[in-house]
C-alpha positions in Angstrom: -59.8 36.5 -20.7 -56.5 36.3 -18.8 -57.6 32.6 -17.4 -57.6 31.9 -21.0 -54.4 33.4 -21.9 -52.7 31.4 -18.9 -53.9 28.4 -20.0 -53.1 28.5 -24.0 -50.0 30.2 -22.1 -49.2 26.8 -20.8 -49.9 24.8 -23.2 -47.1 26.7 -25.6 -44.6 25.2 -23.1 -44.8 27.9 -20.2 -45.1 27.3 -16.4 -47.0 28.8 -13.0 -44.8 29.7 -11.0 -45.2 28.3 -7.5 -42.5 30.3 -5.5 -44.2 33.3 -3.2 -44.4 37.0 -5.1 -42.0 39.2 -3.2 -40.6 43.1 -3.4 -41.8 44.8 -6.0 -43.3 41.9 -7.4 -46.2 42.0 -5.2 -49.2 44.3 -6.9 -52.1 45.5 -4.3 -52.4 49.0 -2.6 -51.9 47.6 1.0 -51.1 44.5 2.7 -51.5 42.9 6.4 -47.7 43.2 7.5 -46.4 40.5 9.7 -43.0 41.9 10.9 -39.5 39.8 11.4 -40.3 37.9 14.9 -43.7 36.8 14.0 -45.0 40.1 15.4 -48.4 41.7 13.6 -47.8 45.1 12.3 -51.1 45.5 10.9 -52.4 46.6 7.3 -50.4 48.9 6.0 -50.0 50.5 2.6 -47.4 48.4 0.2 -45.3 51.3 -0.1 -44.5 51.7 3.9 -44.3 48.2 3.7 -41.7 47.8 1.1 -39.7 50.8 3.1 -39.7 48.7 6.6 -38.3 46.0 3.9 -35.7 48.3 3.0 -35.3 49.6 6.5 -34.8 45.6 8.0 -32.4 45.1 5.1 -35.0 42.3 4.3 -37.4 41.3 1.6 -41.1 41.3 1.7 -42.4 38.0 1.1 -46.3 37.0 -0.2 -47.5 34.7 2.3 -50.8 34.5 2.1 -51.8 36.1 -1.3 -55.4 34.7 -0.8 -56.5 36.6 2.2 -57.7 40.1 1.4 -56.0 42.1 1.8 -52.7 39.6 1.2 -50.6 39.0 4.2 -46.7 39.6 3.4 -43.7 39.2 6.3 -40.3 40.7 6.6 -37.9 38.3 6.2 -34.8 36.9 4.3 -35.8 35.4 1.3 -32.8 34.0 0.2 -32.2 32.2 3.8 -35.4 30.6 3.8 -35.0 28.8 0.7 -31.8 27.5 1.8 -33.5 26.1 5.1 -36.3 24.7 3.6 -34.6 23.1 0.9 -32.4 21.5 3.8 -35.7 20.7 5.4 -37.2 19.0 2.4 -33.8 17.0 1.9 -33.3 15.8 5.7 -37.5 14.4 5.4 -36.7 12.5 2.2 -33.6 11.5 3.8 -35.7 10.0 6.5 -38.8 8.9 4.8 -39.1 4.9 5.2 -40.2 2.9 2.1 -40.9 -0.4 2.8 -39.5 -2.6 0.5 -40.3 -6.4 -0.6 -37.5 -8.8 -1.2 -37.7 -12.1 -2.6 -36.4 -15.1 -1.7 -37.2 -18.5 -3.7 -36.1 -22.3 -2.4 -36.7 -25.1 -3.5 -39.1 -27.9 -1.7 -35.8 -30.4 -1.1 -33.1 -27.7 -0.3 -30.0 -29.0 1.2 -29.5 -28.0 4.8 -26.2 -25.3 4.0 -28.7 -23.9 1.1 -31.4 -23.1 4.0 -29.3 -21.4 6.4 -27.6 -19.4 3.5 -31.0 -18.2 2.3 -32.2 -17.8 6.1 -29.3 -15.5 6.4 -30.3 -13.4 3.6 -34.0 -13.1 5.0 -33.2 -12.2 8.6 -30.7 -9.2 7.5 -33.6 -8.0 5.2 -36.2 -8.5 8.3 -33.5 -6.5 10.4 -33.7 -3.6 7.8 -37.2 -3.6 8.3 -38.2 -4.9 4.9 -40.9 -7.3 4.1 -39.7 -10.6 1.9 -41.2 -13.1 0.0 -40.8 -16.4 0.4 -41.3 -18.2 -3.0 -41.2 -22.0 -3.0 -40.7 -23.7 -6.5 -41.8 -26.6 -7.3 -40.7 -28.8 -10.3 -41.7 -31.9 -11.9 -43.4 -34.7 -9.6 -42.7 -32.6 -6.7 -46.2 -30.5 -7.5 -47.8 -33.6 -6.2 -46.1 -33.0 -2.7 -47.3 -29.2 -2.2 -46.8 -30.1 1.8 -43.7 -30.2 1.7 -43.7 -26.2 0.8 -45.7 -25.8 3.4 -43.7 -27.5 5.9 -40.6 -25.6 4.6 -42.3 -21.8 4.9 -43.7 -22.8 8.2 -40.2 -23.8 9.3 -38.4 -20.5 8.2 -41.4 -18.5 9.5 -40.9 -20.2 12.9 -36.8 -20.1 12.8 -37.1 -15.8 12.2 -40.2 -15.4 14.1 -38.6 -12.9 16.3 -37.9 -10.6 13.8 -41.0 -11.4 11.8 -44.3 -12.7 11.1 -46.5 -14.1 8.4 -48.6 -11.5 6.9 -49.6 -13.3 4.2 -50.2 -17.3 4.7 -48.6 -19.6 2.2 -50.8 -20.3 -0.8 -50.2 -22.1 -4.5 -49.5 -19.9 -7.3 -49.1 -22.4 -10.4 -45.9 -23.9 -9.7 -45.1 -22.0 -7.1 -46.1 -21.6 -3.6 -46.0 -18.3 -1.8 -45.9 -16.7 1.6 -44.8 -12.8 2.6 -43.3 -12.5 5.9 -43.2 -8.9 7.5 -40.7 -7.3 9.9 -41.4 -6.2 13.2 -39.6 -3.1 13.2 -40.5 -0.3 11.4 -38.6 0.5 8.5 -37.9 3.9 10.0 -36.8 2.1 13.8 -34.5 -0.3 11.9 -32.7 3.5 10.1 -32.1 4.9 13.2 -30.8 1.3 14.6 -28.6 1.2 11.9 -27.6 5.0 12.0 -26.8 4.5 16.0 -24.7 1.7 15.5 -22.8 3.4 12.9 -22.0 6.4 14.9 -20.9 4.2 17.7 -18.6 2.2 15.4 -17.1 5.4 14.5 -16.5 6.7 17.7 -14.8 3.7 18.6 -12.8 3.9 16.1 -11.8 7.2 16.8 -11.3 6.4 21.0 -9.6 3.3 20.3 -6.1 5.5 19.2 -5.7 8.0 22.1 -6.5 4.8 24.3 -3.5 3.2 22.6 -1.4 5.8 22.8 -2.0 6.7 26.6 -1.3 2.6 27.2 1.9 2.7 25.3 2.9 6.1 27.7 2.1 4.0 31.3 4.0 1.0 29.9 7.2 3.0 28.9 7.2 5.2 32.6 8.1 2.1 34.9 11.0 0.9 32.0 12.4 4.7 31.9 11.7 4.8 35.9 14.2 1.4 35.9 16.7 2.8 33.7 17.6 6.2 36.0 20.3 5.5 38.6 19.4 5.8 42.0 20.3 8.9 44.2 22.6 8.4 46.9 22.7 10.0 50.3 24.3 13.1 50.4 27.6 13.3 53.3 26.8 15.4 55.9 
């Protein structure tokens, strides 16, 4: 009966909650206490657990509402929400999706056209992305598919240290197509990245003391010039 009422509960718009019961929220006789540090406390009745609670100045958190009976710790509620929402944001912060760029030439691209385009597809290897190389091919020049193939096997040679073909060139229609992938790991090439930012900021920040302690040294030996020499005292 209550399953039931939950569910048609739910479907009138309501929600389970997911967070952890806590305090007086929690409903069984006794519980297996788990105290601040980690330590076990034992199963005690929910009434001297709630008064260690009090006692702490902590909250008495659900942890394992399963287990029979429920295991509940002393600690501060409020603080560990904070942390692991900080938690949660720092691993999405860090979480790597690779990403596939495209690039599309043409079979008889001009030589400035090629090394502009290369430039796009190594700085996108770099970040650790995959790209796709489409060649397009237009009129009478479908009758020459080898000279795609030359092409991709020329920009697959010219980044091959930052790359490599994971997927061989093959016709698609019109087009020919070949995926390169990066050697790095998305996540290696974000904490490249990250390094080389911090470094460019802390040499930004050296680079003015250094200045000023130059302009010091160079001003002594002119001040040094300026002062009149001492002469002998008479005896």
């Amino acid at each position: 009966m209550a399953v039931r009422q939950a569910v048609a509960w739910c479907y009138r718009g309501g929600s389970i909650s997911a967070e952890p019961r806590i305090n007086d929220r929690i409903r069984v006789p006794e519980v297996r206490l788990v105290g601040p540090s980690g330590e076990q406390v034992g199963i005690v009745p929910l009434a001297k657990a709630l008064e260690l609670a009090q006692e702490y100045d902590l909250d008495l958190v659900e942890v394992a509402a399963t287990a029979r009976p429920p295991v509940c710790k002393l600690m501060d509620y409020g603080k560990f929400k904070y942390e692991s929402a900080m938690k949660a944001r720092e691993a999405r912060k860090n979480q790597a999706h690779t990403v596939i760029k495209e690039m599309k030439l043409r079979p008889k691209i001009d030589p400035h056209d090629y090394d502009t385009k290369k430039g796009h597809v190594v700085r996108f290897l770099k970040q650790g992305d995959k790209v796709k190389i489409t060649i397009m091919f237009r009129g009478r020049e479908q009758s020459r598919p080898e000279l795609g193939f030359r092409l991709l096997q020329r920009l697959a040679s010219d980044v091959e240290d930052l790359g490599f073909i994971e997927s061989n060139p093959k016709q698609d229609g019109r087009n020919m197509i070949m995926v390169l992938g990066p050697h790095k790991k998305k996540t290696e090439a974000m904490a490249e990245a990250r390094e080389a930012q911090a470094a460019r900021k802390a040499e930004r920040q050296g680079s003015t003391p250094g200045a000023e302690s130059e302009g010091d040294t160079a001003e002594a030996p002119a001040a040094a010039a300026e002062a009149p020499a001492e002469t002998p005292s008479e005896s």
